[in-house]
KOLTOR-814647 format. One record per residue (C-alpha): residue in three letters; chain; x, y, z. Coordinates in pm, 1 decimal. Example, Ala and Ser with C-alpha at 12.3 -4.5 7.8 and 13.67 -1.06 7.14 Angstrom:
REM residues 2
 residuo cadena        X        Y        Z
     ALA      A   1230.0   -450.0    780.0
     SER      A   1367.0   -106.0    714.0
REM end
This chain:
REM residues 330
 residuo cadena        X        Y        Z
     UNK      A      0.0      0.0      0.0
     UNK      A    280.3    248.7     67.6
     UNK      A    469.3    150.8   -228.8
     UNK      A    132.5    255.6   -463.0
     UNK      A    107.6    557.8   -205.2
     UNK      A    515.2    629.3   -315.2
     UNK      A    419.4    549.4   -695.3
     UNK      A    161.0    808.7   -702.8
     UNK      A    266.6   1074.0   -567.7
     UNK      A    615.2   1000.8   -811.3
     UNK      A    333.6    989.8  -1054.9
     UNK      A    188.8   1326.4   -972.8
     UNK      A    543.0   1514.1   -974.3
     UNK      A    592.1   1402.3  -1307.6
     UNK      A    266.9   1543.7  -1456.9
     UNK      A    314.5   1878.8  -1261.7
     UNK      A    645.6   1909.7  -1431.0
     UNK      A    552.3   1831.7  -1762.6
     UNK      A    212.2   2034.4  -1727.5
     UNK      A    418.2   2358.6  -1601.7
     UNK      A    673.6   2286.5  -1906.5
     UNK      A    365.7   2290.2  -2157.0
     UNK      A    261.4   2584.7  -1999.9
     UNK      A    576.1   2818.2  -1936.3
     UNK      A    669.3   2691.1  -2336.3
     UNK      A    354.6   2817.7  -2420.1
     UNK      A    322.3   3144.9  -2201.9
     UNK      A    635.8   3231.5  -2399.4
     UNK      A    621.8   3105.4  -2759.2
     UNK      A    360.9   3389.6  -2756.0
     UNK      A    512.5   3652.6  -2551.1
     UNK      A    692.6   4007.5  -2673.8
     UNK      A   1030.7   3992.8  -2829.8
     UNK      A   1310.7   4211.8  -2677.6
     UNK      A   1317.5   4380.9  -2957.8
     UNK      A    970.1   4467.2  -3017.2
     UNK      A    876.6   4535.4  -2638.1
     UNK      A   1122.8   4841.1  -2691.9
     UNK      A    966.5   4926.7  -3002.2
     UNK      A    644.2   4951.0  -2771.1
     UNK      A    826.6   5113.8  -2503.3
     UNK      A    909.5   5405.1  -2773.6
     UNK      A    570.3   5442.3  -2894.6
     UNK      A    409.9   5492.3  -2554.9
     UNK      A    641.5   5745.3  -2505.5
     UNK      A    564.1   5943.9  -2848.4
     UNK      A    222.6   5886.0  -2758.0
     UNK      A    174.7   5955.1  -2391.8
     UNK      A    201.3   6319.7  -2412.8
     UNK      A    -98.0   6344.8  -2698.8
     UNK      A   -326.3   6084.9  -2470.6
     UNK      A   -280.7   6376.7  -2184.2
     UNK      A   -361.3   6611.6  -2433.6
     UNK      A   -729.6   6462.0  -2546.3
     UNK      A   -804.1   6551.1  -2139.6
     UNK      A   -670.0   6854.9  -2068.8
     UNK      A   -544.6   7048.0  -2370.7
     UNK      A   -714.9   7411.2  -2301.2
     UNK      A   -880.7   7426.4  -2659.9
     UNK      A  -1109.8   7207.0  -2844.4
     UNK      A   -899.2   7191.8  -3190.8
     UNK      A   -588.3   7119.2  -2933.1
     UNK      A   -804.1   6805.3  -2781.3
     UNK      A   -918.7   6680.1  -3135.9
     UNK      A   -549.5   6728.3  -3277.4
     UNK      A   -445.3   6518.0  -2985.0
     UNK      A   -678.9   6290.2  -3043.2
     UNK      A   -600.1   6217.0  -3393.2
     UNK      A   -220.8   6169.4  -3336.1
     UNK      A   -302.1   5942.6  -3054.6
     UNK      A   -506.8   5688.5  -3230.7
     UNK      A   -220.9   5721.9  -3548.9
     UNK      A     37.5   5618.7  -3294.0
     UNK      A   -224.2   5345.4  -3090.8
     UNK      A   -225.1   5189.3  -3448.3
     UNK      A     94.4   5187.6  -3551.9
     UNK      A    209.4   5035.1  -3143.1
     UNK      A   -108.5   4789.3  -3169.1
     UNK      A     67.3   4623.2  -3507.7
     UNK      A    364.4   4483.1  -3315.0
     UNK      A    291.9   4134.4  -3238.6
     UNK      A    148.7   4029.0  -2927.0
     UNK      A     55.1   4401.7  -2809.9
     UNK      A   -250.8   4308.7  -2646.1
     UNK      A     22.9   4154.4  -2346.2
     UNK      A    137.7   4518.9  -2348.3
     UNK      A     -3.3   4749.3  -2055.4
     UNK      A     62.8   5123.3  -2185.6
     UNK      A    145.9   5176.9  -1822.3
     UNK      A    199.7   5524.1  -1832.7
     UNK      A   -115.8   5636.6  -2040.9
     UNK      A   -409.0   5703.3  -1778.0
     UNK      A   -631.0   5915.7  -1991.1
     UNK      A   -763.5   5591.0  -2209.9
     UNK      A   -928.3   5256.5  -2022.5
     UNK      A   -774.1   4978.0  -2164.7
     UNK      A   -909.8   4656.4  -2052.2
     UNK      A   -853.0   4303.4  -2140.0
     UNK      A  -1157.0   4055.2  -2118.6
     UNK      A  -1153.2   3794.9  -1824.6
     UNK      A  -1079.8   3524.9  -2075.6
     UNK      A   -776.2   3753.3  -2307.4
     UNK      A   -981.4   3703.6  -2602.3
     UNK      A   -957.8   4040.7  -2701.2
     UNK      A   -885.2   4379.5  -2524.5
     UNK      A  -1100.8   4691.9  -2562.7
     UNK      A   -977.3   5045.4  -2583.6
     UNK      A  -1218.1   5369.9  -2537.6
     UNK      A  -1126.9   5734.9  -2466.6
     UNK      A  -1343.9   6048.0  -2471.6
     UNK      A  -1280.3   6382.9  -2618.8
     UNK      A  -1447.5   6712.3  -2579.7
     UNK      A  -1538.6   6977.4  -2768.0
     UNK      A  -1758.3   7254.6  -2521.2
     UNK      A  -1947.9   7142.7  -2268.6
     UNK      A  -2229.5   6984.7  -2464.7
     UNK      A  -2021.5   6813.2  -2670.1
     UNK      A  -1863.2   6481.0  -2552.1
     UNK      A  -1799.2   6176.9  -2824.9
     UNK      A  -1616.4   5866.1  -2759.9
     UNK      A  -1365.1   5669.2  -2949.5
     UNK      A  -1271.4   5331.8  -2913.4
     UNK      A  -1134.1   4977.8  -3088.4
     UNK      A  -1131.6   4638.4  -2991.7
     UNK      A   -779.6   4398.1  -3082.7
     UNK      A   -836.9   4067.9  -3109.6
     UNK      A   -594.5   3777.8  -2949.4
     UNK      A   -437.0   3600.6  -3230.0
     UNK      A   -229.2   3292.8  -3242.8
     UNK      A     48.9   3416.7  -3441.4
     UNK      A    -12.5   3783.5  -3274.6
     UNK      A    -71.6   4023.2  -3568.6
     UNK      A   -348.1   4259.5  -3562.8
     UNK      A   -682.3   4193.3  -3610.8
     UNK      A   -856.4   4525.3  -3474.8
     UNK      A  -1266.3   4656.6  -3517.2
     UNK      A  -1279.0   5040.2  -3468.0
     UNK      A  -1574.8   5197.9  -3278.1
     UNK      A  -1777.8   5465.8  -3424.0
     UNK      A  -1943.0   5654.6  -3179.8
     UNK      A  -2313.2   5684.5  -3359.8
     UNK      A  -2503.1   5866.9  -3024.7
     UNK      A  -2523.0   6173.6  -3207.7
     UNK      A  -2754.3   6079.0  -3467.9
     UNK      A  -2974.7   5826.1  -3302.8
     UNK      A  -3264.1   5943.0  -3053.6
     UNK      A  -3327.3   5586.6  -2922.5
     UNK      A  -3016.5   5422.0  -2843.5
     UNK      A  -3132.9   5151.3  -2644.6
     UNK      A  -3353.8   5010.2  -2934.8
     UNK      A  -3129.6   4790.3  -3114.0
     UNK      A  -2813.0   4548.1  -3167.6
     UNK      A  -2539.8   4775.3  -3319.8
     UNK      A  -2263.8   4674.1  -3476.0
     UNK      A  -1886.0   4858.0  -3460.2
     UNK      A  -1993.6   5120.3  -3773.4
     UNK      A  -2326.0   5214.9  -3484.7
     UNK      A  -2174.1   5200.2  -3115.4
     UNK      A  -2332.0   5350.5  -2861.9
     UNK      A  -1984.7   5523.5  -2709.1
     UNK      A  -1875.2   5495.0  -2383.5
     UNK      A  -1538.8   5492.5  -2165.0
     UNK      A  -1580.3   5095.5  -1991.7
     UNK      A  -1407.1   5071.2  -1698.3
     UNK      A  -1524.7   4687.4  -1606.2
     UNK      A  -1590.9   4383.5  -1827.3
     UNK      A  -1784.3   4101.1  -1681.4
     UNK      A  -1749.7   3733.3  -1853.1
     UNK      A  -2107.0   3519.3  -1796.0
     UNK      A  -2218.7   3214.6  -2023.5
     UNK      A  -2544.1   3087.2  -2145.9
     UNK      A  -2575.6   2745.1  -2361.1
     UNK      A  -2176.8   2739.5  -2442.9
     UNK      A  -2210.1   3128.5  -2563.4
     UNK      A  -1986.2   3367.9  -2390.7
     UNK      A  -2132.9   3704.2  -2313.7
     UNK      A  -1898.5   4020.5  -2240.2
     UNK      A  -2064.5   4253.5  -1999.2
     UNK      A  -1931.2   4560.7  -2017.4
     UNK      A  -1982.0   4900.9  -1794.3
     UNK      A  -1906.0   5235.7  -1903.0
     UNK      A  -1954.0   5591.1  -1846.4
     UNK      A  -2023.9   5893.4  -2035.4
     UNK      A  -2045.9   6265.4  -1969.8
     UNK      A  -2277.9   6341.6  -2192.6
     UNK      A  -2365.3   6685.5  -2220.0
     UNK      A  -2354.0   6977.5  -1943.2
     UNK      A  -2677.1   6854.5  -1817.1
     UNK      A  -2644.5   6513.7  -1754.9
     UNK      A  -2405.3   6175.5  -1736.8
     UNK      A  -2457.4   5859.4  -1793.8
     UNK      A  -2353.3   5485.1  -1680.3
     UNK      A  -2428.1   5210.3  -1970.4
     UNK      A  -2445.5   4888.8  -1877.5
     UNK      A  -2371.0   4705.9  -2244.5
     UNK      A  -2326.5   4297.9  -2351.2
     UNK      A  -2059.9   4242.7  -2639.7
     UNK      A  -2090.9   3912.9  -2785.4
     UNK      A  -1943.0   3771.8  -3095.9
     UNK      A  -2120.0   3634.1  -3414.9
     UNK      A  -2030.2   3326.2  -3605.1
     UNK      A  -1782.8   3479.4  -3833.8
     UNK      A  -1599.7   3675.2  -3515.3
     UNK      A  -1734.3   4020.8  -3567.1
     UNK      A  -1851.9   4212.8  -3233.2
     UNK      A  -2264.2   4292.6  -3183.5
     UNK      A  -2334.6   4542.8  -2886.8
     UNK      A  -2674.3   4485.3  -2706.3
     UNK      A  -2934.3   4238.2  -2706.0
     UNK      A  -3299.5   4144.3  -2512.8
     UNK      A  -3077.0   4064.6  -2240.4
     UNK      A  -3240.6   4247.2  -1972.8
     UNK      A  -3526.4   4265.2  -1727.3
     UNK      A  -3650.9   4474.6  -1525.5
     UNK      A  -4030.2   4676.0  -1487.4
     UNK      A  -4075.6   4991.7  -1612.8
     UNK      A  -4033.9   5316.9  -1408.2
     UNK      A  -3935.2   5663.6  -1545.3
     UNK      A  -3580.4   5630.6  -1439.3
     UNK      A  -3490.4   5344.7  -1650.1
     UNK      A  -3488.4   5271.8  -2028.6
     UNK      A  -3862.3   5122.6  -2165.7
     UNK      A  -3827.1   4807.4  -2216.5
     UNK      A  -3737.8   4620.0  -2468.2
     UNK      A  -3429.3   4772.2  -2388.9
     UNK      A  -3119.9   4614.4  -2597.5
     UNK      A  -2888.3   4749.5  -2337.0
     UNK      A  -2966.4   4939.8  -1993.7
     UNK      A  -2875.3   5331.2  -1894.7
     UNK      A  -2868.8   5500.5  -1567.5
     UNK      A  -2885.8   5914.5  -1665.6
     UNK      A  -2876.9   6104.4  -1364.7
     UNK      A  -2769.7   6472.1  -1295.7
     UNK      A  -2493.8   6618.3  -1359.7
     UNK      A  -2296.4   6635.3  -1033.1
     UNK      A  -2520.6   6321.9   -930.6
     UNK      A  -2249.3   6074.6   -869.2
     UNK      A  -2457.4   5819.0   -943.5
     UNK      A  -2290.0   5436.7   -887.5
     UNK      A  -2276.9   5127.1  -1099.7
     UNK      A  -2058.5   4832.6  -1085.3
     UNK      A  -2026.5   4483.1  -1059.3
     UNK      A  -1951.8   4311.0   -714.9
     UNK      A  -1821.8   3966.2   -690.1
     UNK      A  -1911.5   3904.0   -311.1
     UNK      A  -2332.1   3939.6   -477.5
     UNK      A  -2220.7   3846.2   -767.1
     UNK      A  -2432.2   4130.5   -899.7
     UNK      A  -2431.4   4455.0  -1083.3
     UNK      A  -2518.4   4737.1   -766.9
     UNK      A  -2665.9   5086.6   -875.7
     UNK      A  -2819.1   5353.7   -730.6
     UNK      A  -3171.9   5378.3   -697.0
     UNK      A  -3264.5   5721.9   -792.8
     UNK      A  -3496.4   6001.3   -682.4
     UNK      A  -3555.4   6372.7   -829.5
     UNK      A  -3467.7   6638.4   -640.6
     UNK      A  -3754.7   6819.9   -852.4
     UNK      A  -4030.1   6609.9   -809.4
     UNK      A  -4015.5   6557.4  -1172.6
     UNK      A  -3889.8   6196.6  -1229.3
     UNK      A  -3884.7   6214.1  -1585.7
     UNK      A  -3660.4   6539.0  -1583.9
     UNK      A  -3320.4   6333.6  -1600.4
     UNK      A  -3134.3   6609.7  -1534.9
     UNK      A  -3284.7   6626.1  -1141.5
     UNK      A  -3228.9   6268.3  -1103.2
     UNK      A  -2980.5   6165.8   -793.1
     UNK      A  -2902.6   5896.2   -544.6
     UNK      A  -3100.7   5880.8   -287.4
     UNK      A  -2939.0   5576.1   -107.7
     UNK      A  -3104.3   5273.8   -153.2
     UNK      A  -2945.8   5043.3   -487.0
     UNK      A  -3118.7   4823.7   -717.0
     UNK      A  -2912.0   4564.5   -924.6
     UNK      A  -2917.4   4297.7  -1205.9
     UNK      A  -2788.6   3930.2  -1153.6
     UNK      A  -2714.4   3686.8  -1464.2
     UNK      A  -3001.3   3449.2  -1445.4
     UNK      A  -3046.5   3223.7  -1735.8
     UNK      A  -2882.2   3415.9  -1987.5
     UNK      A  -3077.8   3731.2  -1892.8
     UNK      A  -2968.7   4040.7  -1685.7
     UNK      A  -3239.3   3978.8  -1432.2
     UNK      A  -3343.1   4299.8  -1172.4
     UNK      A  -3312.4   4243.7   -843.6
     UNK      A  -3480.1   4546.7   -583.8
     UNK      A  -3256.8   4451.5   -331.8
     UNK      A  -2909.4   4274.1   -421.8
     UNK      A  -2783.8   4242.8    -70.0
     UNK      A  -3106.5   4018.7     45.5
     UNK      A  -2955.0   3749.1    238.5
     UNK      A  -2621.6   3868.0    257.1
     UNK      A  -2423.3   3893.7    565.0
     UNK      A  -2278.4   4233.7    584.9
     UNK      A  -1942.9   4293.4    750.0
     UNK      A  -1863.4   4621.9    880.8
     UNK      A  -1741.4   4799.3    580.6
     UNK      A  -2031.5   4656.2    379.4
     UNK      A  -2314.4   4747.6    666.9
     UNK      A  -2202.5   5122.3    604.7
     UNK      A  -2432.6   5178.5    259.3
     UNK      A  -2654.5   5501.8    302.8
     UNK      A  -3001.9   5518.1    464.3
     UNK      A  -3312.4   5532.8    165.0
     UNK      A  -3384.8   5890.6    177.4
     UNK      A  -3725.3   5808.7    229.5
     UNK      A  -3967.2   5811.5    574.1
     UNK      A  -4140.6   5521.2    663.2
     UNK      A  -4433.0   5571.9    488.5
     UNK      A  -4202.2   5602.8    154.8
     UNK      A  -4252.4   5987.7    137.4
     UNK      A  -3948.5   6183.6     56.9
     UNK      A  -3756.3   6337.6    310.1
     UNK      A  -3637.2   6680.7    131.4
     UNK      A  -3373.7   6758.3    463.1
     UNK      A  -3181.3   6435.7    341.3
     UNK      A  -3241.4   6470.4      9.4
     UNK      A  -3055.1   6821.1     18.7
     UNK      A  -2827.3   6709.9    194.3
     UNK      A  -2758.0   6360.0    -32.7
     UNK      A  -2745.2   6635.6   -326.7
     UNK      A  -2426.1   6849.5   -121.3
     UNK      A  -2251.4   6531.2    -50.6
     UNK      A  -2234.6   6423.7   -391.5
     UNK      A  -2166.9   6797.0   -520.8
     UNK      A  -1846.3   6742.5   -302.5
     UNK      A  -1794.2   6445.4   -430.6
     UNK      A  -1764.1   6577.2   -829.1
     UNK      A  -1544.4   6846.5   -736.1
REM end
């Protein structure tokens, strides 16, 4: 009995070895060269300054101009092979994320023109075996469609937005790429998108599907709504992201400030949150995403509704909810 004890473990040594040789062989048959991680390395650098520029340049043609050396020299860095392994580091004014799986890694920016004016730009690079390009530019399309929530899009239509989270779920062996994003919007209002990317049989990205739901209210998209926005006011400060410990996406339930719900631009948290969990393939609403939850004592310190008892609004709290956040946005 020891000796088959002995054997096995011998056994198991040998297949960790081998396994973490197929694996390390791998990891680097497909990783940068020297040679072209300092071509990278030189790019960023050209680039970096222009990526600062599409923020805070002081005038709009500046910011464009920026802009449209920027995505030249994104290009020309995303073309070495195996540049979706590359981080860009040192450029913080574009979210670059790479999907749970590194199937492909999205890029999105904003630029600005006045304060009305906000578009987005963006591209997706796909993983490759042999690690050349194979990139889908984003055309931002909200300024010439009055229902963006209506439809599947395609890269030529997005719906623009700067993601800062992508979520992986599955439904019958299909892979569904959640992705959250924000956008400023105009000097009225922002915006939080909550958008699914999935990929058709020939490989090319669709944004949005019936993939949500939820009852109607006048703070939330009519349904059928192909993907899900939370518009709020301007220095709202509005929340939405995805928590692992719910497994859920968390928001903020909002409330006007105006007693006129529809009025998006009066909309703000008033400190309850409503969510979404992935429930057979659907984004499903939840009212309360921390029901039967055990909250430690970070978690147990989420805002009071700003609501009485009897569900009437309480406009000393609400005022005060409205200051906090103010604070918040400058």
């Amino acid at each position: 009995m020891r000796c088959n004890l002995v054997a096995m473990k011998s056994c198991m040594k040998l297949f960790l070895i081998a396994f973490s040789f197929i694996f390390i062989t791998n990891v680097f048959s497909q990783s940068i060269t020297v040679t072209d991680l300092q071509k990278l390395k030189e790019i960023e650098t050209n680039i970096k300054g222009a990526a600062d520029s599409i923020v805070n340049a002081d005038e709009w043609l500046d910011r464009f101009r920026a802009d449209s050396i920027f995505t030249r020299g994104l290009v020309q860095a995303l073309k070495v092979p195996y540049s979706i392994y590359y981080p860009f580091d040192s450029i913080k004014t574009i979210s670059k994320l790479l999907a749970p799986d590194s199937s492909f890694r999205i890029y999105t920016w904003q630029v600005m023109k006045d304060y009305e004016y906000y578009r987005q730009r963006g591209a997706i690079q796909m993983k490759t075996d042999d690690g050349s390009l194979k990139l889908f530019p984003l055309f931002d399309m909200s300024e010439f469609t009055r229902a963006p929530t209506d439809s599947i899009r395609d890269t030529k239509h997005w719906i623009g937005a700067i993601y800062y989270k992508v979520i992986l779920k599955t439904f019958n062996n299909k892979k569904y790429y959640t992705l959250l994003g924000s956008d400023e919007n105009n000097g009225s209002t922002n915006k939080k998108w909550i958008e699914v990317l999935t990929f058709d049989e020939k490989g090319n990205p669709q944004f949005g599907g019936r993939l949500f739901s939820y009852p109607n209210d006048n703070m939330k998209p009519k349904q059928p709504a192909y993907r899900f926005c939370l518009e709020y006011k301007k220095d709202g400060g509005a929340r939405l992201n995805f928590d692992p410990r719910y497994d859920a996406i968390i928001f903020d339930h909002l409330t006007s400030d105006g007693n006129d719900p529809k009025n998006k631009s009066t909309l703000i948290p008033y400190g309850d949150y409503e969510g979404f969990r992935w429930i057979n393939g659907v984004w499903k609403y939840v009212n309360n995403p921390f029901a039967n939850v055990i909250f430690d004592d970070k978690q147990s310190a989420f805002p009071k509704p700003l609501l009485d008892e009897k569900g009437l609004r309480n406009e000393k709290q609400l005022e005060e909810q409205s200051q906090k956040n103010q604070k918040k946005r400058r």
